[in-house]
PASE-221171 format. One record per residue: residue in three letters; chain; x, y, z of N, C-alpha, C in turn. Coordinates in Angstrom, 2 decimals. Example, Ala and Ser with C-alpha at 12.3 -4.5 7.8 and 13.67 -1.06 7.14 Angstrom:
BEGIN
+------+------+---------+---------+---------+---------+---------+---------+---------+---------+---------+
| code | unit |    n_c1 |    n_c2 |    n_c3 |   ca_c1 |   ca_c2 |   ca_c3 |    c_c1 |    c_c2 |    c_c3 |
+------+------+---------+---------+---------+---------+---------+---------+---------+---------+---------+
|  ALA |    A |   13.19 |   -5.69 |    7.80 |   12.30 |   -4.50 |    7.80 |   13.20 |   -3.30 |    7.80 |
|  SER |    A |   12.85 |   -2.25 |    7.08 |   13.67 |   -1.06 |    7.14 |   12.90 |    0.03 |    7.87 |
+------+------+---------+---------+---------+---------+---------+---------+---------+---------+---------+
//
This chain:
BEGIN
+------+------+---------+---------+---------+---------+---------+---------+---------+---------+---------+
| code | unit |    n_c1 |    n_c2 |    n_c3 |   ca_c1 |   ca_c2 |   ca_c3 |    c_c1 |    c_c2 |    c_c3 |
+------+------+---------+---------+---------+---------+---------+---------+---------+---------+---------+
|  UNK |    A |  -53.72 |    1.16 |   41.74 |  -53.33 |    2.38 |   42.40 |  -51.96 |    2.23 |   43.06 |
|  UNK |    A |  -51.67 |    1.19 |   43.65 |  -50.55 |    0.75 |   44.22 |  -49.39 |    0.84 |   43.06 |
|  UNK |    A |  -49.43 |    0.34 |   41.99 |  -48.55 |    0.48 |   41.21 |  -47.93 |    1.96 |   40.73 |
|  UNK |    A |  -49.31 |    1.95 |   40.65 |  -48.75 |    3.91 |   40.07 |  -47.83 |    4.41 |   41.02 |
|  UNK |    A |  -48.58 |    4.39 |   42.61 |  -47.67 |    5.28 |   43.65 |  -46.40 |    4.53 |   43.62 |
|  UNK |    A |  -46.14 |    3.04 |   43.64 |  -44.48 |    3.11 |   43.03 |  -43.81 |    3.47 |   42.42 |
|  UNK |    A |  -44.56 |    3.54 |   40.96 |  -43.98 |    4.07 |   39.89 |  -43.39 |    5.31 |   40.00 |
|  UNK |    A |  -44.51 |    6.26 |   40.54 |  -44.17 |    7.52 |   40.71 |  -42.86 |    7.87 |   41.71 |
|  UNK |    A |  -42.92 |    7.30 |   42.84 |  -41.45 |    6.62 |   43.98 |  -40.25 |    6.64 |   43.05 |
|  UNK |    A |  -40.78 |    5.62 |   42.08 |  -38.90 |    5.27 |   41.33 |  -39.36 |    6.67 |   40.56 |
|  UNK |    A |  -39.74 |    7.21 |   39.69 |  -39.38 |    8.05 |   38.91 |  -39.06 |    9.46 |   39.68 |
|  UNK |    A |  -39.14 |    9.48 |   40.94 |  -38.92 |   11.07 |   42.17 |  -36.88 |   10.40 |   42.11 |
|  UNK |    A |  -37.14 |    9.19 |   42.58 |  -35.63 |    8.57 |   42.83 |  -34.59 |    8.95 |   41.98 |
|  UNK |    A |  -35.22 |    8.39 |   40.89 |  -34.57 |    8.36 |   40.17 |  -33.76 |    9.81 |   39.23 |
|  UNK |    A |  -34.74 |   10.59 |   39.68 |  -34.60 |   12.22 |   39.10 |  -33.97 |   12.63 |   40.05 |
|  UNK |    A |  -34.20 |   12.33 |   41.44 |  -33.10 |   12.94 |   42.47 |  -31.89 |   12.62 |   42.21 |
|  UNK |    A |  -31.99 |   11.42 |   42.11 |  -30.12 |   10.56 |   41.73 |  -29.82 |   11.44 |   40.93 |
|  UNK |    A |  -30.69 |   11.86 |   39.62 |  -29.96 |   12.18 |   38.28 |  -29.55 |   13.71 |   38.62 |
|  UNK |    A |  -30.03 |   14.22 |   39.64 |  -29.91 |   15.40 |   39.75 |  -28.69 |   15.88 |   40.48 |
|  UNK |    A |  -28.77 |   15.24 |   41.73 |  -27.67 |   14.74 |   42.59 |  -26.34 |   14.92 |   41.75 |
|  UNK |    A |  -26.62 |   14.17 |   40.81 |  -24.96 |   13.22 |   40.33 |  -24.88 |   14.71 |   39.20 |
|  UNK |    A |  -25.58 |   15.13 |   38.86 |  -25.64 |   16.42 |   37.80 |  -24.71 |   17.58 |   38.57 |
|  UNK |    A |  -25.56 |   17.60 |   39.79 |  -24.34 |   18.85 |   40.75 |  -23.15 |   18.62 |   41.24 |
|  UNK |    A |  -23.05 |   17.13 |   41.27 |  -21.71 |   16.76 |   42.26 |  -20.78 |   17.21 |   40.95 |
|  UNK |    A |  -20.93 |   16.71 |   39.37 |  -20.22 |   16.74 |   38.55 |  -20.11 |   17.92 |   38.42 |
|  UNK |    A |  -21.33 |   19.03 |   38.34 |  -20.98 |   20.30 |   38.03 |  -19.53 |   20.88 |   39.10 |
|  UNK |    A |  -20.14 |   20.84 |   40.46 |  -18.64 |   21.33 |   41.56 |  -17.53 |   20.68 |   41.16 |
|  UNK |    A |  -17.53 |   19.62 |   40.47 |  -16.13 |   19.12 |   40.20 |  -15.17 |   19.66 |   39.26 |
|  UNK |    A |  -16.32 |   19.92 |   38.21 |  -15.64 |   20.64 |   36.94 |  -15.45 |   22.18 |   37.37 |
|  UNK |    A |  -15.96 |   22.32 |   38.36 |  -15.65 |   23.62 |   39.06 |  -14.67 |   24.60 |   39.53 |
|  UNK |    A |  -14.13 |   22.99 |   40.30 |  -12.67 |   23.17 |   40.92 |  -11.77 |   22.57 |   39.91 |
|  UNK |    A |  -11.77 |   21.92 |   38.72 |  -11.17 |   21.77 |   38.08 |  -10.84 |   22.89 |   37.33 |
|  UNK |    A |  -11.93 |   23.53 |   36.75 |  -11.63 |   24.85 |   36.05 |  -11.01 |   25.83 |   37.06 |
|  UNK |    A |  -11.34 |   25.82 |   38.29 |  -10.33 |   26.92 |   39.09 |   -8.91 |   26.68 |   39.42 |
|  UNK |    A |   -8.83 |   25.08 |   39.52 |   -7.07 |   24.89 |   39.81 |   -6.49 |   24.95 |   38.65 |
|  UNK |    A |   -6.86 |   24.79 |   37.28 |   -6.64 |   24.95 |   35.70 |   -6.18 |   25.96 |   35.65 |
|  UNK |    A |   -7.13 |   27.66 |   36.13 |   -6.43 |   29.30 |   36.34 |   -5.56 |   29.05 |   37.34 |
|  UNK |    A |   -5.69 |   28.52 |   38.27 |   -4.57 |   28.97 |   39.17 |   -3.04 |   28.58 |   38.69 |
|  UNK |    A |   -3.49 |   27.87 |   38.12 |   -2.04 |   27.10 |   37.08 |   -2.04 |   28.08 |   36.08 |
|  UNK |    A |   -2.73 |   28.18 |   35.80 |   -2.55 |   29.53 |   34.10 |   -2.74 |   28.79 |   32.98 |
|  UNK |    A |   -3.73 |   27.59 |   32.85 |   -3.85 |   27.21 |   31.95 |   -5.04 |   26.69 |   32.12 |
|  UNK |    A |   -6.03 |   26.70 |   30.98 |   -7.71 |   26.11 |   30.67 |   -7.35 |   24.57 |   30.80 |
|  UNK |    A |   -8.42 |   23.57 |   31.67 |   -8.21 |   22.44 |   31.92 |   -8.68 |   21.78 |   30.33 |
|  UNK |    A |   -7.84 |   20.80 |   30.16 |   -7.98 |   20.24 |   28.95 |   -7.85 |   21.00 |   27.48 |
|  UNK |    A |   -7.24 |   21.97 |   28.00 |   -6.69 |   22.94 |   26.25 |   -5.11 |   23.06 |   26.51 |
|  UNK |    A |   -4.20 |   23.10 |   25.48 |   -3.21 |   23.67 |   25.56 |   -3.01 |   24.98 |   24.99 |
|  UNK |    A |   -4.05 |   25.71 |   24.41 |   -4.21 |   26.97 |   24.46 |   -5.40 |   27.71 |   25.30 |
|  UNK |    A |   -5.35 |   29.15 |   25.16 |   -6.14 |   29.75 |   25.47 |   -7.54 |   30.15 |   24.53 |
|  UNK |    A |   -8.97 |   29.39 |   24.85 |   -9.96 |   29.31 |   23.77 |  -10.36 |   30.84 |   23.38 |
|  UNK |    A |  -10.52 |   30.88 |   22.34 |  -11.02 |   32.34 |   22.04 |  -12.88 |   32.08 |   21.89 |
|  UNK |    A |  -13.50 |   33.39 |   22.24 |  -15.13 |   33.08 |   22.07 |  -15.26 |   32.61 |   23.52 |
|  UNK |    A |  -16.63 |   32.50 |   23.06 |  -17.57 |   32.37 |   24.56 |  -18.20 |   30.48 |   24.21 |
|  UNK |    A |  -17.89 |   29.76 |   24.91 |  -18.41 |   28.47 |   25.10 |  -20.22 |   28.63 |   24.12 |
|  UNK |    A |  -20.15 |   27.32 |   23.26 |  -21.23 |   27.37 |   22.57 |  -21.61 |   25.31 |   23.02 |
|  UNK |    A |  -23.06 |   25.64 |   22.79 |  -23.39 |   23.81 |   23.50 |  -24.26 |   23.37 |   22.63 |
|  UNK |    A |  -23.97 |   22.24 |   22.37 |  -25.04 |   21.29 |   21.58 |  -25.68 |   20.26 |   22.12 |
|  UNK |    A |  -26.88 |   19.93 |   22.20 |  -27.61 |   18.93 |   22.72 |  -27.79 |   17.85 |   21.91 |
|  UNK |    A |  -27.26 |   16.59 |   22.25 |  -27.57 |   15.83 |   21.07 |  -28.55 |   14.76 |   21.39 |
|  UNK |    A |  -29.64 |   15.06 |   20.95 |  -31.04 |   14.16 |   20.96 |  -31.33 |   13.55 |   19.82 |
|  UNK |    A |  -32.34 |   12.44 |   20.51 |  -32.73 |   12.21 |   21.39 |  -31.83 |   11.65 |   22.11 |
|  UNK |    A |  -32.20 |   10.93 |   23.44 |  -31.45 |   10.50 |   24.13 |  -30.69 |    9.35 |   24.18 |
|  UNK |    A |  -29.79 |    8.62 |   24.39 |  -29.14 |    7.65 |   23.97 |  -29.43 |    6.30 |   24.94 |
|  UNK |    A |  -30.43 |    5.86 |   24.44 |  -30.42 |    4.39 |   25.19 |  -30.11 |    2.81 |   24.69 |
|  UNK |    A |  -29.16 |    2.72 |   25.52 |  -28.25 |    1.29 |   24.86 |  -28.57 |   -0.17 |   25.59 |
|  UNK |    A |  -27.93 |   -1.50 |   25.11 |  -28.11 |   -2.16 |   26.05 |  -27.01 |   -2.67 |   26.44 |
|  UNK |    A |  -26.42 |   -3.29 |   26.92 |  -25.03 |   -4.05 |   26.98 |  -25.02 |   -5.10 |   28.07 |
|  UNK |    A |  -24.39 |   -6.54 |   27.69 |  -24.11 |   -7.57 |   28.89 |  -23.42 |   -7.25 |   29.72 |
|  UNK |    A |  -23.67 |   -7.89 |   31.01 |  -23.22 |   -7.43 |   32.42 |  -23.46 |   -9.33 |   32.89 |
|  UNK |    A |  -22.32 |   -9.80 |   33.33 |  -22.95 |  -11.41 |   33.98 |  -23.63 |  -11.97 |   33.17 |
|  UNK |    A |  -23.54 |  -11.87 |   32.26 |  -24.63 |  -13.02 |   31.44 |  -26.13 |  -12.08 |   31.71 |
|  UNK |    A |  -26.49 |  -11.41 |   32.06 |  -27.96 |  -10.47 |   31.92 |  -27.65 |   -9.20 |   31.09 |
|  UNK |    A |  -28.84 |   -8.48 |   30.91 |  -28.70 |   -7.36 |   29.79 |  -28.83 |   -6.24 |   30.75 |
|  UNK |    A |  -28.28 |   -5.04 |   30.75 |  -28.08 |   -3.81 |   30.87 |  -28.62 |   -2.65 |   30.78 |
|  UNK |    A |  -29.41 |   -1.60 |   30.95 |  -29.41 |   -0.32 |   29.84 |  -29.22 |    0.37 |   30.55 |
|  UNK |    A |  -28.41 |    1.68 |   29.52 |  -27.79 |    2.44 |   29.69 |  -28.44 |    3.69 |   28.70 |
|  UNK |    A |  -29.22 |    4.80 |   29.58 |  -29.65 |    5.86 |   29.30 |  -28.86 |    7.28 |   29.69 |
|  UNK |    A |  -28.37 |    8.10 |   28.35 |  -27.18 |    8.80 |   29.06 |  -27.95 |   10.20 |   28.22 |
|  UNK |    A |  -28.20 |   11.29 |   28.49 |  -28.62 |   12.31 |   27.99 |  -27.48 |   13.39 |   27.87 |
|  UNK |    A |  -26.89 |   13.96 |   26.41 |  -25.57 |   14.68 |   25.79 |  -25.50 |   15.93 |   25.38 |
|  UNK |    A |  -24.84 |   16.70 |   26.00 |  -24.35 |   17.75 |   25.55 |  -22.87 |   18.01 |   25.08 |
|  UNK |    A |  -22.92 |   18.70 |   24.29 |  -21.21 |   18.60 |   23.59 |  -20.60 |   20.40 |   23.63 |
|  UNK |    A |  -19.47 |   20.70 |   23.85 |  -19.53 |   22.06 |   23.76 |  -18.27 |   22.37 |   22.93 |
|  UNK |    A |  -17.80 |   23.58 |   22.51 |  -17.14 |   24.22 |   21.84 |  -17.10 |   25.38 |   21.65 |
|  UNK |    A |  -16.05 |   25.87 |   21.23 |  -15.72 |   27.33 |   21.25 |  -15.98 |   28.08 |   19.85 |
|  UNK |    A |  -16.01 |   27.14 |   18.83 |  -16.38 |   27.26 |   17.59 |  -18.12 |   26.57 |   17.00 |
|  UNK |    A |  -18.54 |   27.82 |   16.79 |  -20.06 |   27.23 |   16.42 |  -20.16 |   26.65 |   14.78 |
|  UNK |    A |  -18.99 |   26.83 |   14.10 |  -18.71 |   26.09 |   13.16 |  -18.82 |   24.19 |   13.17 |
|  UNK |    A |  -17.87 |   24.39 |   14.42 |  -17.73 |   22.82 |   15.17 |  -18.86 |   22.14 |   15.02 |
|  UNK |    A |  -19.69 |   23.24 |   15.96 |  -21.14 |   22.05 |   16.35 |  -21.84 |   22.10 |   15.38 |
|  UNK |    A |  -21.63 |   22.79 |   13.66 |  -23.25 |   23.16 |   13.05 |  -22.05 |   21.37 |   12.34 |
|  UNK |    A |  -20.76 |   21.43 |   12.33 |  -20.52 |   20.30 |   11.89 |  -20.78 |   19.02 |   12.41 |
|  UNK |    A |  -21.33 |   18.88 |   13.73 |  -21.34 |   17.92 |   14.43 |  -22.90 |   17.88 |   14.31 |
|  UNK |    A |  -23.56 |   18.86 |   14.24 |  -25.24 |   18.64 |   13.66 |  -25.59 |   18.20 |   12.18 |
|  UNK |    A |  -24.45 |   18.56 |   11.38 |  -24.93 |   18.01 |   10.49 |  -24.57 |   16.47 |   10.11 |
|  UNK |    A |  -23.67 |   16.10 |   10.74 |  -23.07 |   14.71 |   10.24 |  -23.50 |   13.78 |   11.61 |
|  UNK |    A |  -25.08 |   14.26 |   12.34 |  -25.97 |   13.81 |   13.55 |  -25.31 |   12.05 |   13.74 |
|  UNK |    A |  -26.10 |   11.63 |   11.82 |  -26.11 |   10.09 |   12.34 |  -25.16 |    9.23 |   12.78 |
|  UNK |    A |  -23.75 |    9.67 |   11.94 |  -22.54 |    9.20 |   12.05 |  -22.16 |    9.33 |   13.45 |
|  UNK |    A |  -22.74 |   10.73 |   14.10 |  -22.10 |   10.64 |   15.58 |  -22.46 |   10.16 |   16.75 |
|  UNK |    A |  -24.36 |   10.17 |   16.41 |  -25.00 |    9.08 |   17.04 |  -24.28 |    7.24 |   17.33 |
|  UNK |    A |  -23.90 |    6.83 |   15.75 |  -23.75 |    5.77 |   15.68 |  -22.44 |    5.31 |   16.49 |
|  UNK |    A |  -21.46 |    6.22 |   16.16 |  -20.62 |    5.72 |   17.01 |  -20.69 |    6.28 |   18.67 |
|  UNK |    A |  -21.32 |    6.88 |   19.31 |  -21.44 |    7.27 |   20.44 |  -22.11 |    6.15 |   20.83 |
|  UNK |    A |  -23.20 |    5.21 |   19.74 |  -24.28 |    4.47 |   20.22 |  -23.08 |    3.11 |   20.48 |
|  UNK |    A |  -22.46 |    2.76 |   19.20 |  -21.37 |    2.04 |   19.53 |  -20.29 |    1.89 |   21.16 |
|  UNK |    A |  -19.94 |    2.80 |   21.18 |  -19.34 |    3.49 |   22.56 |  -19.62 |    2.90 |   23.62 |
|  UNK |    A |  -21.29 |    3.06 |   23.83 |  -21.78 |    3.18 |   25.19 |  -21.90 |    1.93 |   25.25 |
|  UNK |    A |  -22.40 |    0.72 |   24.48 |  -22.94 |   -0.11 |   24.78 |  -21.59 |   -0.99 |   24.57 |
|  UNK |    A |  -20.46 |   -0.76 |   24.56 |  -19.20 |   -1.37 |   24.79 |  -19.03 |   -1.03 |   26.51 |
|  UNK |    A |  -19.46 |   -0.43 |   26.90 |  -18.73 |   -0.08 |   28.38 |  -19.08 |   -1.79 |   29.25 |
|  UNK |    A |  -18.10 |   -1.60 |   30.62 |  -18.28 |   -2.09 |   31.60 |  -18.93 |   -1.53 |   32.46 |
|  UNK |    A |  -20.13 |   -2.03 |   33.11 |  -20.71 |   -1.66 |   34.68 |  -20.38 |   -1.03 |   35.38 |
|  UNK |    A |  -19.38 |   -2.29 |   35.47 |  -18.80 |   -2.05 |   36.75 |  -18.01 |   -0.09 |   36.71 |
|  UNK |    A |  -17.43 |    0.09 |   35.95 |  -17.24 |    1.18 |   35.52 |  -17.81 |    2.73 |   35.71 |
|  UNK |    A |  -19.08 |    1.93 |   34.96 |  -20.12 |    3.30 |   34.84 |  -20.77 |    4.01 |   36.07 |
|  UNK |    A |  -20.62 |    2.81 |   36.94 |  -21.05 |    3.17 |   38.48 |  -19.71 |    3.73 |   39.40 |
|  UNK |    A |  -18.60 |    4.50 |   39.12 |  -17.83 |    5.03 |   40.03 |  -17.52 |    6.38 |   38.68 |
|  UNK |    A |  -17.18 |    7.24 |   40.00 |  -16.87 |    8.64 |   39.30 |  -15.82 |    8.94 |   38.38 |
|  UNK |    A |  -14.92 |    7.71 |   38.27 |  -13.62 |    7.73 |   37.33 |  -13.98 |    7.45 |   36.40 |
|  UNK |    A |  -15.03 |    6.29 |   35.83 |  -15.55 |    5.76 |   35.35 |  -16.49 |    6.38 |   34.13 |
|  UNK |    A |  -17.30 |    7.52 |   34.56 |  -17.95 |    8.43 |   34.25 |  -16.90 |    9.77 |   33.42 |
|  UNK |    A |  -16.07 |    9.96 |   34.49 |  -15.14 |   11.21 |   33.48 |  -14.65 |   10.12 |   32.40 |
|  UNK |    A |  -13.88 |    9.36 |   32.45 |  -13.19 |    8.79 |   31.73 |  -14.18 |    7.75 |   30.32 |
|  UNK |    A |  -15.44 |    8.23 |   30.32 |  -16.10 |    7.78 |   29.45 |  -16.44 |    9.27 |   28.72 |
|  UNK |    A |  -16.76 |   10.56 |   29.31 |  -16.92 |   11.94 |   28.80 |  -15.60 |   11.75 |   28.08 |
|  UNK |    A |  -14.45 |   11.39 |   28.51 |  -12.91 |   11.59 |   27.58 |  -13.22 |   10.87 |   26.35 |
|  UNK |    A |  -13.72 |    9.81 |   26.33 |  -13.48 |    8.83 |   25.08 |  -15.05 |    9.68 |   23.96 |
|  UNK |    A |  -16.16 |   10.18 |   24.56 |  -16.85 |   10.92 |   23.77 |  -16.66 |   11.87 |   22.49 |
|  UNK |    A |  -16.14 |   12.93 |   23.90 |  -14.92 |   13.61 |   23.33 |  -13.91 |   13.21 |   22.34 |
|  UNK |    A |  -13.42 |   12.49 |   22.44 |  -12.44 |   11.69 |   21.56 |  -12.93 |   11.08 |   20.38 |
|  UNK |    A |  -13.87 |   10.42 |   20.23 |  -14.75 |    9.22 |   19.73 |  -15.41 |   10.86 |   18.19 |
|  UNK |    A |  -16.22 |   11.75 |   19.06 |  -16.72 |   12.78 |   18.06 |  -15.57 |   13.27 |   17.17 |
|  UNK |    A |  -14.50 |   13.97 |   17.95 |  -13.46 |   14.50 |   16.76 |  -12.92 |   13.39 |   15.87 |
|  UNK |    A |  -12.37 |   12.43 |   16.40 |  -12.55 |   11.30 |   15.52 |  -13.16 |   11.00 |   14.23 |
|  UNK |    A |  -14.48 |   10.89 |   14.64 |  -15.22 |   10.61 |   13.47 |  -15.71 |   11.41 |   12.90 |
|  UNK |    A |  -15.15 |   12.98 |   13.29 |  -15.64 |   13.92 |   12.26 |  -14.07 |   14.97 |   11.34 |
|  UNK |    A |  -12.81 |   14.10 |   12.05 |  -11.68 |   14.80 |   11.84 |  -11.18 |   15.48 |   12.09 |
|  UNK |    A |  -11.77 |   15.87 |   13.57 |  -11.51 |   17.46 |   14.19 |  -10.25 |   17.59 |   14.94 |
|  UNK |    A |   -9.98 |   18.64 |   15.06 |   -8.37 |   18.56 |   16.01 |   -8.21 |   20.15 |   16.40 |
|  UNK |    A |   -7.04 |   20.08 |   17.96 |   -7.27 |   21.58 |   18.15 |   -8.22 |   22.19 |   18.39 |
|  UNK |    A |   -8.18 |   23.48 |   18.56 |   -9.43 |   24.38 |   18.96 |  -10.05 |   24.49 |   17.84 |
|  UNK |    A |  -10.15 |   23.65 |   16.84 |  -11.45 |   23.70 |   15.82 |  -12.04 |   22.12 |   16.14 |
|  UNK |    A |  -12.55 |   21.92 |   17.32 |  -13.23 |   20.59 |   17.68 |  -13.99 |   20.77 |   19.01 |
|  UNK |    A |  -14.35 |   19.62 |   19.29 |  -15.43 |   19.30 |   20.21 |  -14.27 |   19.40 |   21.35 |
|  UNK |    A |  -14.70 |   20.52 |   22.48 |  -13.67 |   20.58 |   23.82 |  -14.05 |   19.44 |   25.05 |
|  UNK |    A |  -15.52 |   19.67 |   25.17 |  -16.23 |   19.17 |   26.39 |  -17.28 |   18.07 |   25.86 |
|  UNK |    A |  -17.85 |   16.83 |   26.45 |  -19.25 |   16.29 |   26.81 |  -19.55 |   16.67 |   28.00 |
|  UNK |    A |  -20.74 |   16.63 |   28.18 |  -21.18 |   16.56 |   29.37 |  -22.56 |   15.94 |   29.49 |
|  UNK |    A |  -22.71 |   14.92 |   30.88 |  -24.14 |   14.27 |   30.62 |  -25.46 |   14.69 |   31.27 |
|  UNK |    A |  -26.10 |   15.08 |   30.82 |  -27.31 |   15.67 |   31.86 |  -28.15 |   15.13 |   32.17 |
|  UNK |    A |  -27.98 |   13.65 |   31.86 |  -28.76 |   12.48 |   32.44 |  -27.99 |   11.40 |   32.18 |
|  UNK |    A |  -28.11 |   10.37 |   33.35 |  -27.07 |    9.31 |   32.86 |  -27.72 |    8.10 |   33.84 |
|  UNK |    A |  -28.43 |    7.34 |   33.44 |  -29.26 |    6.49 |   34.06 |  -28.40 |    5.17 |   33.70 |
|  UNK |    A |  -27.90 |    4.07 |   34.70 |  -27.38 |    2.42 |   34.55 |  -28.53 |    1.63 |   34.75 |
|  UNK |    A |  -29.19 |    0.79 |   34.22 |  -30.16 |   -0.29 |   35.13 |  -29.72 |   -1.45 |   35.10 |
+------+------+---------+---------+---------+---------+---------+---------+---------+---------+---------+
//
């Protein structure tokens, strides 16, 4: 019985954290997208996107392992990808494994130390981002604009 009520402890924790860190990122991209208009320009486009934002979930979830000190790691990160073109994403659904593989590649290259500060975190959404058009050839507003993680667990 004792075990369970821990269990249950870390898994409240752990959903708070994930939740937590879900809103702080949302307000960020918040004010990013508002100082972006106030400038007159969409953050991270050099044009203006046409269409209404379209999102892809890419499941299941991505759990990796990676060395840290000589011990092992995991890294559970749950993905959404977005775009302005639903062309984009039926291309990014269909060529799943390839994008899995290298996303799976990706993650389990990171540093720790890294993944645990907020620079760390955007600047791994950049290389996603990057990493998908990449390996699917995309460029411009016919590609993947945004990741975003809706779960992102270090242990």
């Amino acid at each position: 019985m004792k075990k369970i009520i821990i269990a249950v402890v870390v898994v409240l924790v752990l959903g708070g954290a994930g939740a937590g860190a879900f809103f702080y990122f949302q307000s960020q991209n918040t004010e990013a997208t508002t100082e972006g208009a106030a400038a007159g320009e969409a953050p991270g486009q050099a044009t203006e996107p046409e269409g209404e934002p379209t999102y892809l979930s890419l499941n299941p979830a991505f759990v990796v392992n990676y060395e840290h000190n000589g011990s092992v790691r995991y890294l559970q990160i749950e993905l959404q990808v977005m775009s302005y073109s639903e062309e984009v994403l039926e291309k990014v659904a269909a060529n799943m494994p390839a994008v899995r593989n290298t996303l799976i590649l990706l993650f389990s290259s990171q540093n720790y130390a890294a993944l645990t500060t907020l620079e760390g975190k955007e600047t791994l959404r950049g290389e996603v981002v990057a990493a998908i058009n990449k390996q699917l050839r995309l460029s411009g507003s016919d590609s993947v604009q945004e990741a975003f993680f809706t779960n992102f667990v270090v242990q």
